[in-house]
C-alpha positions in Angstrom: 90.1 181.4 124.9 89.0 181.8 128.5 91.9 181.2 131.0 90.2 181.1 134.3 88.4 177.5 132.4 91.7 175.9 131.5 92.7 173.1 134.6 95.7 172.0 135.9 94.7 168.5 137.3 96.9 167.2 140.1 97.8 163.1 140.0 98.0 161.9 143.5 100.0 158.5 144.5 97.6 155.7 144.9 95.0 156.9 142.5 93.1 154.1 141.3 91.9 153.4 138.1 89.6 150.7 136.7 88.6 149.7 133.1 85.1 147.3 133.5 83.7 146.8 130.0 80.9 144.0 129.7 80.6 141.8 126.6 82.9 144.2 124.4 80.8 147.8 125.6 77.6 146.2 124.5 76.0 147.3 127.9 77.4 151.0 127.7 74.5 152.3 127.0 73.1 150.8 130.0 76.1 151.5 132.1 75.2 154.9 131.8 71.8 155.2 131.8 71.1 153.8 135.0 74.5 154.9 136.9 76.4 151.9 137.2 78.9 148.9 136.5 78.1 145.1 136.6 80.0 141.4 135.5 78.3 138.8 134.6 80.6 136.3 135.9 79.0 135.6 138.9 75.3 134.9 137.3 76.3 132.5 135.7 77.1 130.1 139.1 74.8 131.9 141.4 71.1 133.5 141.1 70.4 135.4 143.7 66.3 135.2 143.2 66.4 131.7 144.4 67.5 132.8 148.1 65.9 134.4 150.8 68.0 137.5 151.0 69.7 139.3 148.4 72.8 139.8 150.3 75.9 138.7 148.4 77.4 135.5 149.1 80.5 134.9 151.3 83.6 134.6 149.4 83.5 130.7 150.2 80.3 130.2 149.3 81.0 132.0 145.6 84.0 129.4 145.4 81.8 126.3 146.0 79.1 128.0 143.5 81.8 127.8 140.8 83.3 124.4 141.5 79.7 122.9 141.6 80.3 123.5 137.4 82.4 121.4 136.1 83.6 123.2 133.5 85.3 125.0 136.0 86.9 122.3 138.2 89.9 121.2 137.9 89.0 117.6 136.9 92.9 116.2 138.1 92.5 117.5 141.3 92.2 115.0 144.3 90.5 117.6 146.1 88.3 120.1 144.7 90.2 122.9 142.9 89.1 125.8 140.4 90.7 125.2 137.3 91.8 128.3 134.8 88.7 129.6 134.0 87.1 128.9 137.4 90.1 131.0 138.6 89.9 133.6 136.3 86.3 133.9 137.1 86.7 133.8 140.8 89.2 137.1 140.7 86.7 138.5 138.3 84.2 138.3 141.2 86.6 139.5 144.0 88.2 142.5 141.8 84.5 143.6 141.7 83.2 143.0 145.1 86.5 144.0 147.1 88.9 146.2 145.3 86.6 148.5 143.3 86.1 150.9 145.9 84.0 154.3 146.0 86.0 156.8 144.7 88.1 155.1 142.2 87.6 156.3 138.7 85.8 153.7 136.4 86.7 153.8 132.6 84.2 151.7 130.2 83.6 151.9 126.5 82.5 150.6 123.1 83.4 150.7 119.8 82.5 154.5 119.5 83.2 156.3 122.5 85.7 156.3 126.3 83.3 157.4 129.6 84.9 157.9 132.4 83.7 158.2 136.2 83.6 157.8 139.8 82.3 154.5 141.2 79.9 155.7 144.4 79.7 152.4 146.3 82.2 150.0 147.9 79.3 147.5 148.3 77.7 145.9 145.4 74.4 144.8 144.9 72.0 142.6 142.9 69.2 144.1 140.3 67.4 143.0 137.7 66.4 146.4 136.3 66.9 146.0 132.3 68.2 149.9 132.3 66.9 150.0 128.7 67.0 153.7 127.9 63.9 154.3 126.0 63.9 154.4 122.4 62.4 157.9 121.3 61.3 156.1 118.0 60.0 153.2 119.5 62.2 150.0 118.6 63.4 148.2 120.4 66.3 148.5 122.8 69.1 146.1 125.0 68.1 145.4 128.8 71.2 144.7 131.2 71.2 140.8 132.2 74.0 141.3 134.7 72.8 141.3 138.3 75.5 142.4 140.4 76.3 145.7 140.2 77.4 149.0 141.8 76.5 152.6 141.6 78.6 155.0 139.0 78.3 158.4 138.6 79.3 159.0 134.7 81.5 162.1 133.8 83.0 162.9 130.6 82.2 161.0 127.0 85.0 161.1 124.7 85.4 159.8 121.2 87.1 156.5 121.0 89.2 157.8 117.9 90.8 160.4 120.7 92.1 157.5 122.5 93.3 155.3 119.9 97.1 155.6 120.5 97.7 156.6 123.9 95.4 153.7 125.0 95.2 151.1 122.2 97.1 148.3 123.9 94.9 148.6 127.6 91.7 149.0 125.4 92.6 145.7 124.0 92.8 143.6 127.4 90.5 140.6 127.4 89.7 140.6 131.1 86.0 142.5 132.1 88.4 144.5 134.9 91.5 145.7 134.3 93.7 148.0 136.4 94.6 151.1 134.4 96.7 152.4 137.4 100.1 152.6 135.3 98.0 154.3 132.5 97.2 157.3 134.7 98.9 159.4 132.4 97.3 158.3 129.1 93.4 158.3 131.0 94.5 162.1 132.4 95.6 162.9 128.9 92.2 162.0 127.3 90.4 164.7 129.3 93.1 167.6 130.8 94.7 169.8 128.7 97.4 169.9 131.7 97.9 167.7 134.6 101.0 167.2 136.6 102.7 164.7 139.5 104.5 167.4 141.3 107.4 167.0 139.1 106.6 167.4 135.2 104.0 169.4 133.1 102.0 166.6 131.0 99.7 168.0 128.3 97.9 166.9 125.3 96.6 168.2 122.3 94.6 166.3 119.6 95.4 166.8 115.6 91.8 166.7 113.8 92.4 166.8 110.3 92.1 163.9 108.3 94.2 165.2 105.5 97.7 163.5 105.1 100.3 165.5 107.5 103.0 167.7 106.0 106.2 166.5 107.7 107.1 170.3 107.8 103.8 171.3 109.7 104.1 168.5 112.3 108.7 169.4 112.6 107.3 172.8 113.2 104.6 171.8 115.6 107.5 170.2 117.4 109.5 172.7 117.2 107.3 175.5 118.8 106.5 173.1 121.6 110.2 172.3 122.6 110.5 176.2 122.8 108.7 176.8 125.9 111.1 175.4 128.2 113.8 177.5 127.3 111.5 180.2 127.2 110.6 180.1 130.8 114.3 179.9 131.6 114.5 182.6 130.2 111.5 185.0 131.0 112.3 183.9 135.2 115.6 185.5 134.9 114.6 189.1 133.1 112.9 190.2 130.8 112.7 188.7 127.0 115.9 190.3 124.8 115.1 190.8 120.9 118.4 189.0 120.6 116.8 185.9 122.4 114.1 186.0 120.3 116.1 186.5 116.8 117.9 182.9 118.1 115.2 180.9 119.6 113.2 181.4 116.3 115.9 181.1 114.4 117.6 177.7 116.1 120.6 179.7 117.3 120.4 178.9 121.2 123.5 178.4 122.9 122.0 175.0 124.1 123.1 171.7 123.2 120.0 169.5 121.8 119.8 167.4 125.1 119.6 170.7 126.9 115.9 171.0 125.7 113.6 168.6 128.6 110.5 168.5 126.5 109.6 164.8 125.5 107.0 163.6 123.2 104.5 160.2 122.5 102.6 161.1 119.7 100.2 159.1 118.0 99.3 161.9 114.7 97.5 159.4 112.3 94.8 162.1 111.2 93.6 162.0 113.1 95.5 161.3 116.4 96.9 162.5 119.6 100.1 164.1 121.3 101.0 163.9 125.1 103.9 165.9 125.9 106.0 166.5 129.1 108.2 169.1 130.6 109.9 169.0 134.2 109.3 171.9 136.6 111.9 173.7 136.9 113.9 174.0 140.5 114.0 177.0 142.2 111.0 178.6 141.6 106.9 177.7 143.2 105.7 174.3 141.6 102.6 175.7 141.2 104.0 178.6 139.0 106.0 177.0 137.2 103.1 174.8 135.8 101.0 178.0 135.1 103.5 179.8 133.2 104.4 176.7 131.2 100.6 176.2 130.4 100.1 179.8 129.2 103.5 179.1 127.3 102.3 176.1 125.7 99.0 178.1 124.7 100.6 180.9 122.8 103.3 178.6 121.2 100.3 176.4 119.5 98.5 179.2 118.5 95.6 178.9 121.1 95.8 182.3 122.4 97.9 185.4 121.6 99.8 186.6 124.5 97.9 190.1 124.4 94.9 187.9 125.7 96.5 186.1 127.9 97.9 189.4 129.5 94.6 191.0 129.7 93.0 187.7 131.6 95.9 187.3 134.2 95.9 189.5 137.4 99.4 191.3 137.3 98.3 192.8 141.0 99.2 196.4 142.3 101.8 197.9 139.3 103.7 199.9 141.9 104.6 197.2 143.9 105.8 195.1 141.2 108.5 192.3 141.7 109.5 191.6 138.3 112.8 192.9 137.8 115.6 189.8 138.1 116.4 190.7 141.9 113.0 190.7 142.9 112.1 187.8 140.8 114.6 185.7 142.2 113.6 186.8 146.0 109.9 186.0 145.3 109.9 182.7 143.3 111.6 181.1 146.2 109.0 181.1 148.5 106.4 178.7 149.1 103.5 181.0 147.8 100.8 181.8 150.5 98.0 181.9 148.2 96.6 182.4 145.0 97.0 186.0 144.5 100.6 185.5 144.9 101.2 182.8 142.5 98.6 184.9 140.4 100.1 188.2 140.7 103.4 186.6 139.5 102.1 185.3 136.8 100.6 187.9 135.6 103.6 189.7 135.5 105.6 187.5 133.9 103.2 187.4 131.2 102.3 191.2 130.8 106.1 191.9 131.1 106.9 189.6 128.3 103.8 190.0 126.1 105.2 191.6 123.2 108.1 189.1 122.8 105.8 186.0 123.5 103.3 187.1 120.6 106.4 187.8 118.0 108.0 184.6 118.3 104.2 183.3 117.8 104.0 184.9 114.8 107.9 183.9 113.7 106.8 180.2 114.4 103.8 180.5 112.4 102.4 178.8 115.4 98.2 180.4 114.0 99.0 178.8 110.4 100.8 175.4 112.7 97.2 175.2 114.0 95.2 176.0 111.2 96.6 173.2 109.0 96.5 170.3 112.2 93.5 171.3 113.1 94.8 171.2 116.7 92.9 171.7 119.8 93.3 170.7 123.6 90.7 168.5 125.8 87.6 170.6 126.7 85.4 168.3 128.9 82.9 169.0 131.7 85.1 167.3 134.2 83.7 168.3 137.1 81.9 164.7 138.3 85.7 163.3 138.9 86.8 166.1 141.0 84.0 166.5 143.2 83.5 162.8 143.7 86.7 161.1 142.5 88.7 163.7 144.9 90.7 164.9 141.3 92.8 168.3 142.8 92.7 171.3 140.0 93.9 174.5 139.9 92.7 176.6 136.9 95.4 178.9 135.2 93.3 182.3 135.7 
């Protein structure tokens, strides 16, 4: 496993997130072969080919469009008033025209698989382009009927079957728009092995087989992961003891159950996913805390030995070394001026620990833990949502 390609995506306050799924996903397809989102809702009260311009219409005027139907006035009113569905339409129309801005990340989906990008333009527009992507054996294929749209550019593709816990009850929302805001953590989970909020670790990993799970596999899977916490505790103040290591493996900490901050949603239905948080600890860089935990969380499920990770992270100049507890505790404290700094330390921590962090890999069976789950982390060319979507990451190498 290369380090220096592992993120750590940052969440920022405010980041907005929108689900727009036409017809059930039927226009997916189409979605992303022409770069973009559209509703129907507002076709069916206004057709923009029978004006002069194709500028959308006021606000007003898409109001009087709808009660011109009468399906969708309210037929008790004195005065002329949308009933439910003319409502419900009507914030379809202004969710999509006002609120989806450029920059906010745009989930859509079908039966099969998630997609998730950056929407590129506050305005919308009208088209008729079908955006039929060509059929390479000639049938025939679906043309987009929606005419107001706006630009998308598409980043990751990810099974549905990946999402089908951590987002089942959002997936199933009626509404073409939704706000996914509150699910940041389940969308970020789909796609980063790691991301954080400043104040907790979150990562994922997905269990592939299909086989039934051993309850003593997935206790031990557990297990190894609620072990990284005191772990780091441990490593920041010296170096790992052969005593600590006999009673970490062997569920002999002095620690109290609730002492251990790792919490869990797991959704391991074989297949089936597991998001996972720890809190970054006080007293020490934010920033390398949530690096050490990663490479913690690595070697603990078996996706790198910590020899590896040792040769792949800079330990800087040897002579001038910090880690000894004194020096450790001096250093950590500091706001870090840079990556070499928050690089160099890690490094250290890691190369200074290696041996111990590879035994108590092998003592958790952590290889043969993966081996029967069939686990891996999110590996997704991300790169679309952090240039355009403003995502912050900072890779562990």
């Amino acid at each position: 496993m290369d380090l220096s390609q592992i993120k750590i995506a940052r969440y920022e306050e405010g980041q907005k997130i929108w689900m727009v799924r036409a017809d059930s996903g039927q226009y997916l397809e189409n979605f992303m072969f022409g770069s973009v989102i559209s509703i129907k809702h507002l076709d069916i009260f206004y057709n923009f080919s029978d004006h002069d311009t194709k500028d959308i219409p006021s606000d007003e005027a898409i109001r009087k469009s709808i009660l011109s139907k009468a399906n969708y006035r309210d037929q008790n009113s004195k005065t002329p008033k949308l009933n439910g569905s003319g409502q419900r339409s009507y914030n379809q129309i202004m969710h999509f025209l006002h609120d989806i801005k450029r920059g906010d990340l745009i989930v859509s989906l079908d039966d099969n698989v998630v997609v998730i990008g950056v929407c590129r333009s506050s305005k919308a527009f009208f088209s008729k382009r079908g955006l039929n992507k060509p059929d390479p054996e000639g049938g025939s294929t679906t043309k987009l009927p929606h005419t107001l749209r706006k630009k998308v550019e598409w980043g990751p593709r990810i099974p549905r079957s990946r999402a089908a816990g951590l987002l089942r009850a959002p997936f199933q929302a009626v509404h073409t728009i939704s706000r996914l805001d509150k699910h940041w953590k389940e969308v970020f989970s789909l796609i980063y092995p790691f991301f954080t909020d400043g104040e907790s670790l979150y990562f994922s990993q997905f269990i592939g087989t299909r086989e039934e799970i051993n309850g003593k596999v997935i206790s031990k899977l557990f297990s190894n992961l609620s072990n990284v916490q005191p772990l780091l505790d441990e490593m920041l103040n010296g170096v790992i003891t052969d005593a600590f290591v006999d009673a970490l493996v062997n569920d002999e900490l002095e620690l109290a159950w609730e002492s251990f901050d790792l919490t869990t949603k797991a959704f391991f239905m074989s297949p089936g996913g597991i998001s996972s948080k720890l809190p970054l600890p006080a007293g020490i860089a934010k920033e390398l805390a949530a690096k050490v935990l990663a490479v913690l969380v690595l070697i603990n499920i078996g996706l790198i030995s910590a020899e590896a990770a040792a040769e792949q992270l800079d330990e800087g100049d040897s002579t001038s070394s910090i880690y000894t507890p004194g020096g450790m505790i001096k250093e950590r404290d500091l706001k870090p001026s840079g990556e070499d700094n928050v690089g160099r330390m890690l490094g250290e921590l890691v190369k200074g620990n290696a041996a111990q962090l590879e035994q108590i890999k092998k003592r958790q069976k952590a290889i043969k833990v993966k081996s029967k789950l069939k686990l891996t982390i999110p590996d997704y060319d991300t790169s679309v949502l952090e240039e355009k979507g403003g995502v912050k990451v900072s890779r562990i190498d």
